[in-house]
N, C-alpha and C positions, 0 to 999 in steps of 0.2 A: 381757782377754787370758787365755784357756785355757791353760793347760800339761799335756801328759799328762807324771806322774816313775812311773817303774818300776824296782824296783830289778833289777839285772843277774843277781844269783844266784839258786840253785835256790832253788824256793820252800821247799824243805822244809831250805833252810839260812837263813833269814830268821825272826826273832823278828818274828813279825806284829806284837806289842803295841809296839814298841821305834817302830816307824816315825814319825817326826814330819819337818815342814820351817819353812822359815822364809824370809821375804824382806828383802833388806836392795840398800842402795844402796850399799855396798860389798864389794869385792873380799879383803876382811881374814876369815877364817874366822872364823865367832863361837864363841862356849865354848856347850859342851854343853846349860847351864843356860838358853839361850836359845832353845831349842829346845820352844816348848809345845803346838802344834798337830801332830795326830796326823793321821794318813792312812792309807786302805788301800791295798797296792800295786796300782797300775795304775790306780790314783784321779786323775782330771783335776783341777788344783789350779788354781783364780782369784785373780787380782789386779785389780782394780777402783780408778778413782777416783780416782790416783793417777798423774801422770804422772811421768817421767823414765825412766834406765836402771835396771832393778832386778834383785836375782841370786837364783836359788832354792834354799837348800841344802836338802839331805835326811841327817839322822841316823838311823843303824840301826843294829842288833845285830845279829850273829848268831845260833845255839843256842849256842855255847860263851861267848855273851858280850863276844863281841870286838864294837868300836864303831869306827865309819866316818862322816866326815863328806864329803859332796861336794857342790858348785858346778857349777850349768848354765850354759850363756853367758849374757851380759845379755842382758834384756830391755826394750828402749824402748817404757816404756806412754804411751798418748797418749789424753786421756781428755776432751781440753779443744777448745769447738768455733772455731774462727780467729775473729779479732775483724780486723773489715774494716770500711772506711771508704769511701764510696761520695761518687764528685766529677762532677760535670758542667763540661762545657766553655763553658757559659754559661746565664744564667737569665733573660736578654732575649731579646725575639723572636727568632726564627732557623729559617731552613728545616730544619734537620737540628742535633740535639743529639749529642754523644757522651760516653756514660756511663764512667766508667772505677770499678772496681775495686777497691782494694787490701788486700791481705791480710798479717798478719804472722806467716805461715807462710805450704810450699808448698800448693798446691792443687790440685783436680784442674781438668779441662778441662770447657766447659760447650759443648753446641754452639749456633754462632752467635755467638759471640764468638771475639775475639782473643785468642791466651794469650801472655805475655811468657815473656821466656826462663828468666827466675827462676822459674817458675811462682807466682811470689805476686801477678800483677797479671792481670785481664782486662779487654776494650773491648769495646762495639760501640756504631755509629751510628745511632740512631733518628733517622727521617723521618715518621713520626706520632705526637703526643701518646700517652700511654698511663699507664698504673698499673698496675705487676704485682710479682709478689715471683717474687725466683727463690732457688731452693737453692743454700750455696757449699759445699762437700765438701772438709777438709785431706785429708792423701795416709792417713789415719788411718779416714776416713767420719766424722766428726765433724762436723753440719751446722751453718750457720747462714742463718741468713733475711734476707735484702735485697730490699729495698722502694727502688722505681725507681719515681716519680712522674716524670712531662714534661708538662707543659699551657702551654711556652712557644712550641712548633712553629707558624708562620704562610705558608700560602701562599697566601691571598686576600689579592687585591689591597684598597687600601682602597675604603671606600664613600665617594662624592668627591658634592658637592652644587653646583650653579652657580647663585650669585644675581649680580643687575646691578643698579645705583644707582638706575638706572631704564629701562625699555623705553619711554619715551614720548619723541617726538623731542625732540631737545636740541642746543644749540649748544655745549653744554658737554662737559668727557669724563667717560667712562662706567667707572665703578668696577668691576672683578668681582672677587666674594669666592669662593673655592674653600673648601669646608668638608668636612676628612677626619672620619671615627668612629674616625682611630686617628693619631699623631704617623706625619709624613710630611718626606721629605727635601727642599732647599732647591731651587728649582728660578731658574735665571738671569732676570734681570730682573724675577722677583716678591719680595716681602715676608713672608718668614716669622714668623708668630704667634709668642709664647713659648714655649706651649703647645704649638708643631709640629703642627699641627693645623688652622691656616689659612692659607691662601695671600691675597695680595691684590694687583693690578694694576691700573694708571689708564689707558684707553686714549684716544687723540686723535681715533682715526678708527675707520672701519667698519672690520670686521675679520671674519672667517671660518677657522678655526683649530683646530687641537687638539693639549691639551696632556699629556703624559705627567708623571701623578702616581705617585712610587712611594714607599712605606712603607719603616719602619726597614730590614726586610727584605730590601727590592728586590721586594716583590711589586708591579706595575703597574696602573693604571687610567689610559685613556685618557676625557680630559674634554674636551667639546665647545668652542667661544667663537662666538656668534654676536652679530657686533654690528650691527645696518645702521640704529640710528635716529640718529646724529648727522647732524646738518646745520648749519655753519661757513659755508654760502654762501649770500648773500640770493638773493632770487627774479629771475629774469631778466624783463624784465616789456616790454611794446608799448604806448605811449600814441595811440588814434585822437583824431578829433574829424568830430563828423557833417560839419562843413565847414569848408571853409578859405578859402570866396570871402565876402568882403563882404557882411553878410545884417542883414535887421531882427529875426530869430527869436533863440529860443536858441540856445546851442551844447551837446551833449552831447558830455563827454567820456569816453570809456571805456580802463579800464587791462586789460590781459590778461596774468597770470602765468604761470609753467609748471608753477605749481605751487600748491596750494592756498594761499592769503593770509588774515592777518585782518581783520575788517571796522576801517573808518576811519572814522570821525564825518563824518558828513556823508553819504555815499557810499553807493550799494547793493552790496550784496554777493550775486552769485550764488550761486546753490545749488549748485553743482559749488566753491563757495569759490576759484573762479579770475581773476574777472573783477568789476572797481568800475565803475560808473558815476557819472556825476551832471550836472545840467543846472545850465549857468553863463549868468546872467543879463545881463554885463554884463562889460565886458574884464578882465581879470584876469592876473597874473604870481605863481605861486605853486610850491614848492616842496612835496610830498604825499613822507612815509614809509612805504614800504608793507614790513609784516615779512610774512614764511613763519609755518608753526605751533611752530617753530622760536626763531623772535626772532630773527633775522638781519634785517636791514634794506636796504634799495633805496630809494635817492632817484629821485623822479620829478618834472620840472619841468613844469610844466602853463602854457601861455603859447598866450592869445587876447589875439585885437587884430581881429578883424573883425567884432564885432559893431558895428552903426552903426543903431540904433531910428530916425533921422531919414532914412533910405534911402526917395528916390520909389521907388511902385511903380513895379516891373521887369516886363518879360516877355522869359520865355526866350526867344530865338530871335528876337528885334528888335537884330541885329548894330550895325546904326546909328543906333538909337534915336530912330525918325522914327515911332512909334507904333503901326507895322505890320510884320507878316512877310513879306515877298514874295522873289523874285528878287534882291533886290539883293541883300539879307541874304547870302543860298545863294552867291551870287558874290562877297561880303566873305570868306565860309568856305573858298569854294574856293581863292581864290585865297592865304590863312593856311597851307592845308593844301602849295601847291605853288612856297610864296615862295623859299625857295631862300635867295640871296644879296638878294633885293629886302626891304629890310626896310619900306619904305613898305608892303606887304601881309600884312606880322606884325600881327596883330589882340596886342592888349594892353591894360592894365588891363580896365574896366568891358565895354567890347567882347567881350575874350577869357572873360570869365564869364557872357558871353549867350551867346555862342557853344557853349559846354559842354552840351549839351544834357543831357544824361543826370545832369549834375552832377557827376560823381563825379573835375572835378579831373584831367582830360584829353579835350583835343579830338582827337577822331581822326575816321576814316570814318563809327561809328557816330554821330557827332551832326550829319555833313549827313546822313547818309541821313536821320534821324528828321527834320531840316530840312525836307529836303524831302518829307517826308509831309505836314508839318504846311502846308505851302505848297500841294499837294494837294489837300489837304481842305478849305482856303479858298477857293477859285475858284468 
């Protein structure tokens, strides 16, 4: 703090050498003798250093001698820089920090923050990480330095990983584990990790799906779920057999799945893995498991009974088994084909399997007409 003192009278009524001042913290006039610092008049006097209210006297003399002591008003020196204390509103993750301030003394205003009405407090909210120092100024200019570190600001979503138990078909359910790179929030019907940090869920069925993961934050990441390899359901499956009429040959029986199967001992196994065969020698009543690639399972009951190795030879198309095909035969068939209510002309058993021409386990038009080809081509 500067002070210009000047004494009031004519210069040439002033003992220049007499001039001295003095500063004191109080108000009580001091004796003469405390008076040891000399001045010239119109000399700017400093006080350094030293804070509080302090008073400036000035001792002089006159030329005759006569002695005067006088007092300027206080002065409040301010020499000391505010001692601040700097708080954040949090030091976990969080979209936007706010830094706060305080000072114990007033202060002046900084722009971009908030000034309280005491002026000893400032705010403002930061929305990105940063490091800076800013200057705080009492009402004096007495600086001091604040240092504002923030690296807790988070607005990426997290980084979310999808594993499954297994992608290979399965009759079992299908585990998925969700793995964040940073603690994340509980999310309903999954299993949160300790760690917050992993999700985990058991699914029973196929599923297509997606789930919102979100961080301590609330920052989001949308994560996918695709499941379509469980399979709970055995194979639906068709048992043929090359015949069903009475025969001295084998019988081939084949299984047809909807869906690939595994091979069965015994059995061939096509190459599309849909379809079993196998030739049966000799009558047989048997019960076959046939799994998917799955394990799921399908009972198949396999049941011959007309295999008969002791069978005279036959020929097709000898309806009345008198060792030729002619006319009569065509007219046993025709009359099978138009018996109505007359059941005397229902061809049955051995009859009815000569009559089949074609084989295939239905008499119809097509096997007189082939009938009567073969009658045809005999004449």
């Amino acid at each position: 703090m500067k002070v210009n003192v000047k004494d009031n009278q004519e210069v040439v009524g002033v003992d220049e050498e007499s001039l001295k001042y003095l500063w004191t913290q109080s108000e009580e006039e001091p004796l003469k003798e405390s008076f040891i610092e000399s001045f010239e008049n119109g000399q700017n006097v400093t006080k350094n250093e030293v804070d509080g209210i302090w008073y400036l006297w000035v001792y002089a003399e006159d030329n005759l001698g006569n002695e005067t002591i006088t007092r300027g008003e206080g002065f409040n020196f301010d020499n000391t820089a505010p001692n601040v204390d700097i708080e954040y509103n949090t030091k976990l993750p969080a979209k936007s920090v706010l830094v706060t301030i305080t000072s114990n003394e007033e202060i002046q205003g900084i722009e971009g923050w908030t000034f309280s009405e005491d002026k000893k407090v400032i705010a403002k909210e930061y929305d990105e990480n940063i490091g800076e120092t800013i200057t705080i100024r009492d009402l004096a200019g007495n600086e001091t330095e604040a240092s504002i570190e923030i690296n807790n600001i988070d607005k990426t979503g997290p980084d979310v990983k999808v594993e499954y138990s297994t992608k290979e078909l399965t009759r079992d359910n299908v585990l998925v584990t969700l793995t964040s790179n940073e603690e994340i929030q509980e999310i309903e019907g999954w299993k949160l990790s300790e760690d917050k940090k992993v999700l985990t869920k058991e699914y029973s069925e196929n599923t297509t799906e997606t789930i919102t993961v979100k961080d301590l934050v609330g920052n989001e990441t949308q994560a996918t779920i695709e499941i379509n390899n469980i399979d709970k359901t055995g194979p639906n499956v068709n048992v043929g057999y090359s015949t069903k009429n009475p025969t001295r040959e084998n019988v081939t029986v084949t299984i047809t799945a909807n869906e690939e199967i595994q091979a069965v001992q015994g059995w061939t196994l096509s190459s599309d893995k849909k379809t079993l065969t196998k030739e049966y020698t000799e009558n047989t009543t048997e019960t076959i498991t046939i799994k998917d690639l799955a394990g799921n399972e399908t009972q198949v009951n396999i049941e011959i009974s007309n295999i008969d190795k002791n069978l005279p030879e036959i020929t097709i198309g000898d309806i009345n088994q008198d060792g030729k095909i002619d006319v009569t035969d065509l007219l046993k068939l025709k009359r099978h084909m138009v018996a109505g209510n007359r059941t005397e002309w229902i061809l049955t058993g051995r009859a009815l399997l000569l009559a089949d021409m074609n084989e295939n386990g239905t008499v119809d038009i097509t096997d007189m007409l082939m009938l009567k080809r073969v009658i045809v081509e005999n004449i």
